[in-house]
Structure formats: C-alpha cells, structure tokens
Residue, then its C-alpha position, 0 to 999 in steps of 0.5 A: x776210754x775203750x781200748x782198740x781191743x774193742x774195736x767194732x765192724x759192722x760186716x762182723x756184725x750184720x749176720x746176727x739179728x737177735x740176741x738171745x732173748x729173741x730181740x733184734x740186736x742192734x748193730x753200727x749200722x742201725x745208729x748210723x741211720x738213725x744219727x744220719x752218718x756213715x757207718x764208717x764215722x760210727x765206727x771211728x766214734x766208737x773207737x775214739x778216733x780224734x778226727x770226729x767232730x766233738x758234736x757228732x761224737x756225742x749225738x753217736x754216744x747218746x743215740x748208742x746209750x739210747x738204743x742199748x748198743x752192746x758190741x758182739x764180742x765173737x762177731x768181733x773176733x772173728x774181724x780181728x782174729x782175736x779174741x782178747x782171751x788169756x789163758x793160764x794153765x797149772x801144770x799141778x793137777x791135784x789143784x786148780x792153782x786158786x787152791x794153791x797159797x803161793x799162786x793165789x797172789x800171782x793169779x790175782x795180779x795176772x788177772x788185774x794187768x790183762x783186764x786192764x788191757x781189755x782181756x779176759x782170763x780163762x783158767x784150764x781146769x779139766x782135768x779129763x784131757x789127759x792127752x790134751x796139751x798146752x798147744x792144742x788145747x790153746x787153740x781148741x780155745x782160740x786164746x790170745x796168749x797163755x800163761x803158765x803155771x808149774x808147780x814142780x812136776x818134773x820131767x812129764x812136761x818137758x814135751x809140751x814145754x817143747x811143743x809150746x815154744x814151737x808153736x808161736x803160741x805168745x806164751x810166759x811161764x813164771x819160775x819155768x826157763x821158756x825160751x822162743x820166739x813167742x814166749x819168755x820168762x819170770x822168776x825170782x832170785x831164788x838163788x840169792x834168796x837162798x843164799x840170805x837165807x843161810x847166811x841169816x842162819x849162820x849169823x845166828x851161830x848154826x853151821x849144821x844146817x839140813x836143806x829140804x829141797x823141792x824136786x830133782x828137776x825145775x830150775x827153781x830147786x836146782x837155784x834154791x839148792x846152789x843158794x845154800x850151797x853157795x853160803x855154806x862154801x862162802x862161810x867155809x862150812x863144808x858141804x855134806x851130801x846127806x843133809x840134803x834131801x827132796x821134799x817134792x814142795x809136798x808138806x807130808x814129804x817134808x815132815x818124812x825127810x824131817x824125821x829120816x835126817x833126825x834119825x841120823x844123829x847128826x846133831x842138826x840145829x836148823x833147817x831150811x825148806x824150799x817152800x813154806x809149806x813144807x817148811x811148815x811140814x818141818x816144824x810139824x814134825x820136830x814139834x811131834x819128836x819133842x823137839x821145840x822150835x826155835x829153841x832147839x832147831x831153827x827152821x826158815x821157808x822160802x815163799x812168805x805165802x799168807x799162812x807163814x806170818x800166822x803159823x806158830x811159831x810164825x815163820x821166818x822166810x824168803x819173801x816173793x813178790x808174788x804180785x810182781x811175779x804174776x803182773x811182770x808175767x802178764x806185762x810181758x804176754x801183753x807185749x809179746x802179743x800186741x808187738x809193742x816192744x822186746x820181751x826183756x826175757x828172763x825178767x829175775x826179781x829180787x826176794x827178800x828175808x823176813x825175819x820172825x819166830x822160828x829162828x833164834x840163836x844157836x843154844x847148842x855146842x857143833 
C-alpha cells in the first residue's frame, strides 16, 4: 500500500512534459480523461482514499499500469515541501561510517525503518566542505530530517551540535546528548555495561584492573569510565589514577597506552577497552611483549562488532544492540517529523556481557 508520503498533484506535475528519454510523461490528468473522472477522484484513488468506489478505483489502477504512470518525486516535493529524504552524517572523517564495523549494523537499521516509511537515506560523505556544517549543509540538501553519527572527535563539534539544536532541523543523534525541540536522542547503557564488565573481571579474582578509555570529551567515555569506577568502588578496590589512560577508540593508540601501563610495573592481570577495536589493540600488544592472553592477562572490549567473535583469542565484551540502536534512531526522527507523538528523549538500551576466550580466571598473586 503507498503511503501519504506518496501523494500525487496534478498542478505539481503539469509543467513537466517529458521525461528524460524525450517521451511525454504522463501525468494525473491524462488518466483521468481517459478513465472519464475528475482529477481529483484520481488523485484520492491513488492515495487510497476509502471513499472511491471499488469499480473506479480498479479502472484508475489498470488504465495507470496501462499508461506506465510514475509519480514525479521532485514535482511532488515541492507541493509537500517534502522531500522524504534522511540524512545521516559521521561526525568521523577518516571513514565514510560504512567502513566503520560498529556502525555498519546501526546504518543498516537506519536505512530499514526510514525505507519502510517511504524515505530514502542520503549519506554526507564530501569531505571537501570543510566549513559546511551540519545545518547548512541539510538544507543545501532539502533533507527531511537527519541522523547523526560521532565517533569521538571532541570539542571540534560542539558549534555545529549547537547550530543544529537551534535550527529546527528534526534531528537524532545516537550515543551524542542532543537536546531541542527538533531533536532527541539514543544511547546505550554504557554505564552499566561498563560496570558488568568489571565485575565479571573481578569475580574472575582480578582487583588490578587498567581501563583504556575513549576520549576526554563524549558522554559515552565519561559513562564507560564511571562504569569501572563505579565496580571497583562497589568491590572496595580502590581507584588508582594511573591505570586509566585515553586510547581515542584508536587501535594503534590503545596498543601505545598498552605497552606505557605495562612499563610501570604494576602488576596488571586484566584490561578493559572501551571499544573492541581497541581492545583488539591491547591483545595485539601484550601478545608482542610475550604476554599471553588469558593466561597472563585477561582483556574484555565493549561494542561486540563482527570481528570480536573471530579474533583469537575471541573476544570477551559488552554487547550493543547495534541494530536497536539505529531503528530507535530512526523511529524517533520519523516522529519528530511527521508529528506523531513525543520523542521519549533520551531512549538508553541495555547492553549485555558476552563472555568468550579472552577472559580466565586470575593465575597471579595481588
């Protein structure tokens, strides 16, 4: 069944006479002659208005099929002032987000929820607009709405987040605090993920445990930091500053903060990393020192992207609901634009501990 996203008007339509293989479109009006209705009772047939008669509504249909009618999508949105396009932007520049293993899942579900309701998805990928924001760059593209997408880049957007929120521009972020009157947000409980992740190290016997952390800015780092905070003050283990370090969610960073901790000489039995990759990172790391893992150091990630269950050892994490993420995301704008009820601003979704090789029980003395 076409939606009212789909709607059809012949004044939208009429100063356009051929397509672009030089053929004359046909338009409402045309089927209309020749089914002997008004435009109007087309019009309301092709928007499957209940109130047409059964008999007319099928003619209108065949004679359509038989004329190879199509609906003129930019006609059309200029009559609605629609023009049923998402956009998504990566706040991210080294990738194009698809490149990215957490945000493949969560672009996927984007894409599923807003095509099901009659939008297309337009990915931002020049890179070249370097002073191009968020907002102008939406309505240099007449999208309907956006979703945004960072991947812990700090302070560098804080103006646009702030231009955005005041533009009126329907927007969701996911795992970004955007607050407006247009916008909301998703993200996941990162705090108690964290936190299942510690205490699943600790009831494995480990009480020296290192955090490698995403960045000194997002939310998503400060609620991943307080979650091992938290379960270490819980088990009454203390908290010591220095086993705390920043890997930017950037593998070869992870692996450098990895090799400084060891360095110390404290005697570290288990990591925990903010992202799986950089997880992955720490693993890559210890194994090269000599050190094996689980053996000798336990390591658990937080994300469960696509590689963690094949990485050896495989990865012990904090599980996402990636696609929940990016459908909520998208559930949410379709709301926001389409008016259809509150937002429900800030939507959390629990995360979950998946339990795999890279953890064991501690084999050393603290």
């Amino acid at each position: 069944m076409l939606r009212a996203s789909h709607i059809i008007y012949e004044n939208a339509t009429k100063n356009v006479s051929e397509n672009k293989g030089g053929c004359p479109m046909v338009s409402i009006k045309d089927i209309a002659s020749k089914a002997g209705v008004s435009i109007s009772t087309v019009s309301r047939t092709l928007n499957h208005y209940a109130d047409v008669n059964p008999r007319t509504r099928d003619k209108i249909f065949k004679i359509a099929k038989e004329l190879n009618y199509f609906p003129n999508a930019v006609a059309r949105s200029l009559v609605q002032k629609k023009t049923h396009t998402i956009g998504v932007f990566f706040g991210n520049k080294t990738n194009s987000g698809f490149d990215h293993p957490f945000f493949q899942d969560v672009i996927s579900a984007v894409r599923e929820v807003v095509g099901n309701a009659g939008y297309d998805l337009l990915v931002f990928t020049n890179k070249n607009k370097e002073r191009a924001t968020y907002t102008t760059l939406s309505k240099e593209r007449s999208v309907d709405g956006i979703v945004l997408l960072l991947t812990g880049e700090g302070k560098k957007w804080d103006h646009q987040l702030t231009e955005l929120q005041e533009s009126g521009i329907p927007c969701t972020a996911i795992d970004v605090p955007l607050v407006g009157e247009k916008c909301g947000f998703v993200e996941s409980d990162n705090f108690s993920g964290a936190k299942q992740a510690i205490e699943h190290l600790i009831s494995l016997g480990h009480t020296t445990i290192a955090f490698i952390g995403g960045d000194e800015i997002s939310k998503t780092s400060f609620d991943r930091l307080r979650g091992y905070q938290q379960a270490l003050m819980d088990h009454k283990l203390g908290l010591d500053p220095t086993l705390v370090r920043l890997g930017y969610f950037i593998k070869e960073k992870a692996m450098e903060e990895t090799r400084n901790l060891i360095e110390t000489g404290k005697q570290i039995t288990a990591f925990f990393a903010a992202s799986d990759e950089m997880a992955m990172g720490v693993i890559e790391a210890l194994t090269a020192i000599g050190l094996r893992v689980p053996e000798d150091v336990s390591v658990v990630g937080f994300d469960d992207i696509r590689e963690a269950a094949y990485f050896r050892p495989a990865l012990t994490t904090i599980r996402q609901n990636k696609y929940k993420l990016g459908s909520t995301a998208a559930e949410v704008l379709l709301k926001i634009i389409e008016n259809t009820g509150p937002s429900s601003c800030p939507v959390v979704l629990p995360c979950e501990l998946i339990v795999r090789e890279s953890t064991a029980a501690c084999s050393r003395r603290e």
